[in-house]
C-alpha positions in Angstrom: 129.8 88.0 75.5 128.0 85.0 74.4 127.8 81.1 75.5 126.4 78.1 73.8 125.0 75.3 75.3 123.6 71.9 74.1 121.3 69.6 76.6 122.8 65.8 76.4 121.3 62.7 78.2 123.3 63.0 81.2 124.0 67.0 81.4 124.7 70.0 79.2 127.7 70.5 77.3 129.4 74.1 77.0 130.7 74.4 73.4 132.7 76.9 71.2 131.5 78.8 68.2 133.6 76.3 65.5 132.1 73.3 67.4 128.7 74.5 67.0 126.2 71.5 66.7 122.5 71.6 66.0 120.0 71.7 68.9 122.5 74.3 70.3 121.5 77.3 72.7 123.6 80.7 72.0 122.9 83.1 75.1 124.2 86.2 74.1 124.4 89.2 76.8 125.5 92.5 75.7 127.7 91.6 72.4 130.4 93.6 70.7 129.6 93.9 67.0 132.7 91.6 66.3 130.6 88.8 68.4 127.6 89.3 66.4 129.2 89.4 63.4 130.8 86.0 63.9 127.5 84.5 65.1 125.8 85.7 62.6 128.2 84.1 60.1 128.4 80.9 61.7 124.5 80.6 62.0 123.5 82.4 59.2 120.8 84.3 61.2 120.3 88.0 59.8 122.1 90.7 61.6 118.9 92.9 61.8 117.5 90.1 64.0 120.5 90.1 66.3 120.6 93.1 67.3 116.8 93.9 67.7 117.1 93.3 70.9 120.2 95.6 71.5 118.0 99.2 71.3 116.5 99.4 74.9 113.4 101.2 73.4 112.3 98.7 71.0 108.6 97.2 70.8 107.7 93.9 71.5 106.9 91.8 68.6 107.5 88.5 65.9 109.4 88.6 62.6 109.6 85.7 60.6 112.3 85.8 57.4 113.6 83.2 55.4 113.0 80.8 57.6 114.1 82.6 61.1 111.8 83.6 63.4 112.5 86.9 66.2 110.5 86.7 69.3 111.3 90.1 70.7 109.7 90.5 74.0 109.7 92.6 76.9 111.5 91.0 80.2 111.0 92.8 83.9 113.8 93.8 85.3 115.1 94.7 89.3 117.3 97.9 89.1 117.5 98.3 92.8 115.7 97.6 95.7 112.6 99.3 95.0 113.5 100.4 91.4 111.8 98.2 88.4 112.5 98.4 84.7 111.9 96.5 81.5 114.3 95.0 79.1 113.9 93.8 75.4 115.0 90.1 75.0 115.4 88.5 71.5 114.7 85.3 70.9 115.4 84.0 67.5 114.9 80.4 66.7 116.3 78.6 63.4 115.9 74.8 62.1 118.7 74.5 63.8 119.5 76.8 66.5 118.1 79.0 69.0 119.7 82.3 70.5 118.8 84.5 73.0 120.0 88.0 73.0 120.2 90.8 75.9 121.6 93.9 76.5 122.1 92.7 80.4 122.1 89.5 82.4 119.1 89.1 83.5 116.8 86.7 86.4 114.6 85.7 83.2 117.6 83.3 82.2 119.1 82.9 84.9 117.1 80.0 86.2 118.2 78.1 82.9 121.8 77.4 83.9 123.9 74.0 83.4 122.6 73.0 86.8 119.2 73.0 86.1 119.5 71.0 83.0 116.8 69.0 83.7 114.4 71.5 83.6 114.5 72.4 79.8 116.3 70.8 76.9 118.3 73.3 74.2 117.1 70.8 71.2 113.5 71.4 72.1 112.9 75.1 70.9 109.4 75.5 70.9 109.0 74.0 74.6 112.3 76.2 75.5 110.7 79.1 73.7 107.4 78.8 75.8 109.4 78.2 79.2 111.7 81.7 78.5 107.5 83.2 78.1 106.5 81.5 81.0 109.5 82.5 83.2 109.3 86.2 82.0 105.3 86.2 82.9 105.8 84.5 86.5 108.6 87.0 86.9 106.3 90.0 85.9 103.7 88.5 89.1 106.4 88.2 91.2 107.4 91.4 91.2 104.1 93.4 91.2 103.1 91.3 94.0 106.9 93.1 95.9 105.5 96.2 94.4 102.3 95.9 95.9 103.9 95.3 99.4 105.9 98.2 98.9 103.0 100.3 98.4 101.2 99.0 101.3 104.7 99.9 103.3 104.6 103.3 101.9 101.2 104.0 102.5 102.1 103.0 106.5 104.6 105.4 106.5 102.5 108.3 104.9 99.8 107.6 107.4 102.4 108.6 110.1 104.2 111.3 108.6 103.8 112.8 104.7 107.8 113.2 103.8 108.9 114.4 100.3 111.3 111.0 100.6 107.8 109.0 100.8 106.2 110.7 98.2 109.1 110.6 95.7 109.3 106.5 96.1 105.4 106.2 95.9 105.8 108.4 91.9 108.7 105.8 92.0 106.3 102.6 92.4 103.7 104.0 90.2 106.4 104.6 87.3 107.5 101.1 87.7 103.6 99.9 87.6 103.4 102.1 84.0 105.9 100.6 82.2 104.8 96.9 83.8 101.3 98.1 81.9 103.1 98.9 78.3 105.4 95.8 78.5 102.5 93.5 79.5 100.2 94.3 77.0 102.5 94.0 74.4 103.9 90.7 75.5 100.6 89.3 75.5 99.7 90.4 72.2 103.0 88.3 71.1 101.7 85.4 73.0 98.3 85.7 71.2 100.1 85.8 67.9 102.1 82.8 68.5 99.1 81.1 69.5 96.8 82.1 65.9 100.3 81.4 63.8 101.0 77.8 65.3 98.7 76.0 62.8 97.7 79.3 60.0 101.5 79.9 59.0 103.4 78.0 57.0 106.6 79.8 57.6 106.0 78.7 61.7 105.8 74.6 60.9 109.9 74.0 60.1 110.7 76.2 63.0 108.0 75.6 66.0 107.0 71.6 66.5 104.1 72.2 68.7 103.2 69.0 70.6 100.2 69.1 72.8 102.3 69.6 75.7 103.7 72.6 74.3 100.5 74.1 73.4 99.5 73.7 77.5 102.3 75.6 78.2 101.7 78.3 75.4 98.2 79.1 76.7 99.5 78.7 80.4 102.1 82.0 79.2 99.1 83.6 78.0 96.6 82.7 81.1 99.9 83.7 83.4 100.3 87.3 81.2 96.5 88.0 81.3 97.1 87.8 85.3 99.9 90.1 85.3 98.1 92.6 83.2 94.5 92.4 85.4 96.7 93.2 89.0 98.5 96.2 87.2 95.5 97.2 86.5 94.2 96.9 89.4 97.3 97.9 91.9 97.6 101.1 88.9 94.1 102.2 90.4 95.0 101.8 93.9 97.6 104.0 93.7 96.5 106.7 91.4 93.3 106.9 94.3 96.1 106.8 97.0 98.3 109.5 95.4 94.8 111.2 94.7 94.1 111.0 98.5 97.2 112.0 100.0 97.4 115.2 98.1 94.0 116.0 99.3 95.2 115.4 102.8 98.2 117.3 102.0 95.9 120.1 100.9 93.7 119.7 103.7 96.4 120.0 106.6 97.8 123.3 104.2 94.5 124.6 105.2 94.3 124.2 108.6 97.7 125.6 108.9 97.0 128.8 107.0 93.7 128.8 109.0 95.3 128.9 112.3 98.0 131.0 111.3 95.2 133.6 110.3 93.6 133.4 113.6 96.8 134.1 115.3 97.4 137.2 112.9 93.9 138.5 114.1 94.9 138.5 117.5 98.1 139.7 117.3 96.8 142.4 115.6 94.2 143.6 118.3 97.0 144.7 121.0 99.1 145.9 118.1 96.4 148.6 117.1 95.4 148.9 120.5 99.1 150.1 121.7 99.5 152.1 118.4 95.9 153.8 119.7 97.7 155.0 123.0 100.8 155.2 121.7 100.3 158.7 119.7 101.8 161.8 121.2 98.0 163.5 121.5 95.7 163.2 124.3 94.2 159.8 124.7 92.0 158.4 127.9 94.2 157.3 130.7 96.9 159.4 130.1 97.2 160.6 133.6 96.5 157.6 134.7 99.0 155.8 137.1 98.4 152.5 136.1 97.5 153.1 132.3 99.9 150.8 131.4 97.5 148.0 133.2 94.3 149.4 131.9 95.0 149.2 128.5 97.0 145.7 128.3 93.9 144.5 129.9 91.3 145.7 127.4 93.6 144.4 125.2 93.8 141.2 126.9 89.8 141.2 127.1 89.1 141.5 123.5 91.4 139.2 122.2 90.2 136.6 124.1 86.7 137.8 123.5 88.0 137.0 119.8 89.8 134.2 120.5 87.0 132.1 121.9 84.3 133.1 119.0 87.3 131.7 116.4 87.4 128.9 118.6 83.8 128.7 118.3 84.2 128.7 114.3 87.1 126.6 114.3 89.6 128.4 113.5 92.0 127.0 116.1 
């Protein structure tokens, strides 16, 4: 599925592939091959670059050919309520075109729709470029700061009562954090690149009119992705010490259990013995006794408590 777009003075027009101006805007989410295959014929832009995007394991990073440019970066996406995931996004800009490609719709674009027309402009690529960065960046804070909430949430709940269900969305959070981390890191090292490559390559200069404006913006992305990357970091080692903690307390209680359940063995065992003593069919003291029965529970009784208090007295119970 793809649509094009092209920003006019009063709106934004929605266009068909044979009516295909310049300054156009092809957003293409999750193509067939016979979609591609006609873009690419119409544009001219290389299939290899189209479909870059379309392998859900593939690195951020910028190829420039024959006068194309791939921006392939690394968008954060919401699975669920409490599930995160990243997503490659192509960007690929020409003299005349530029064209986003996704496996899935995504929030990153979203916010660029005919009704906000007035927030971006289809003919400007390099500022339209630099606002898909900046949206993907403010996106990535966005949703560590929800993830960091979550962990706070989590971390009340533990406090109360450690369930496996707790646990199992706290490994949940932290995998969500890791691939924030990889994704990050090697968006900002695109950022970088775009910044060195602005003025040093002269493959960039037909394809990416940088006015000052749009160099604000760029090194806003970058400031916005250095952000993201420091309270990862930072949220990454809260949790690891959290998780860290919590399986010391899970440990901890483990202990205590198995240390009361040994005291209670101990003085289980002393009436056990004590009744297998007088239970053997020889002579043993008491055995004409009336109330035998008596006499030994209560020595029984006696020690055990006699035990009982000196674990008490070391803590075992």
């Amino acid at each position: 599925m793809y649509k094009i777009y092209n920003s006019t003075t009063t709106g934004m027009d929605e266009l068909e592939l044979e009516a295909l101006s310049k300054g156009s805007w092809i957003n293409v989410v999750s193509p067939t091959s016979d979609e591609l295959s006609e873009i690419s014929a119409k544009t001219g832009i290389q299939m290899d670059f189209l479909t870059a995007a379309l392998d859900d394991e593939e690195k951020s990073r910028i190829e420039i050919e024959e006068g194309q440019m791939l921006v392939l970066i690394d968008i954060p996406l919401l699975r669920s309520n409490n599930d995160y995931d990243t997503l490659p996004l192509g960007i690929i800009v020409t003299v005349n075109y530029i064209v986003t490609v996704c496996l899935e719709v995504n929030a990153v674009l979203a916010d660029f729709a005919v009704q906000n027309y007035k927030l971006f402009s289809t003919y400007k690529k390099t500022r339209f470029l630099f606002q898909i960065l900046y949206k993907s960046a403010t996106l990535y804070l966005k949703y560590i700061r929800n993830i960091n909430r979550r962990t706070d949430e989590l971390e009340q709940h533990l406090r109360k009562s450690m369930e496996n269900a707790e646990l199992f969305n706290l490994l949940d959070v932290q995998k969500s954090l890791t691939f924030f981390s990889a994704s990050l890191r090697s968006n900002y090292i695109v950022t970088e690149k775009l910044l060195r490559l602005r003025s040093t390559s002269q493959q960039m200069r037909p394809l990416l009119k940088i006015y000052e404006e749009d160099e604000d913006l760029l090194e806003d992305v970058i400031i916005e992705y250095k952000q993201a990357i420091e309270m990862v970091e930072m949220y990454s080692h809260i949790l690891n010490s959290m998780m860290e903690v919590f399986a010391s307390i899970i440990n901890n209680n483990m202990n205590l259990v198995m240390k009361f359940l040994a005291g209670v063995t101990i003085l289980l065992a002393i009436p056990t013995v004590l009744s297998g003593l007088w239970g053997m069919n020889v002579p043993v003291p008491f055995a004409n006794e009336p109330n035998a029965f008596f006499l030994v529970s209560g020595i029984a009784i006696v020690i055990a408590g006699s035990f009982a208090y000196f674990l008490w007295r070391k803590n075992m119970f």
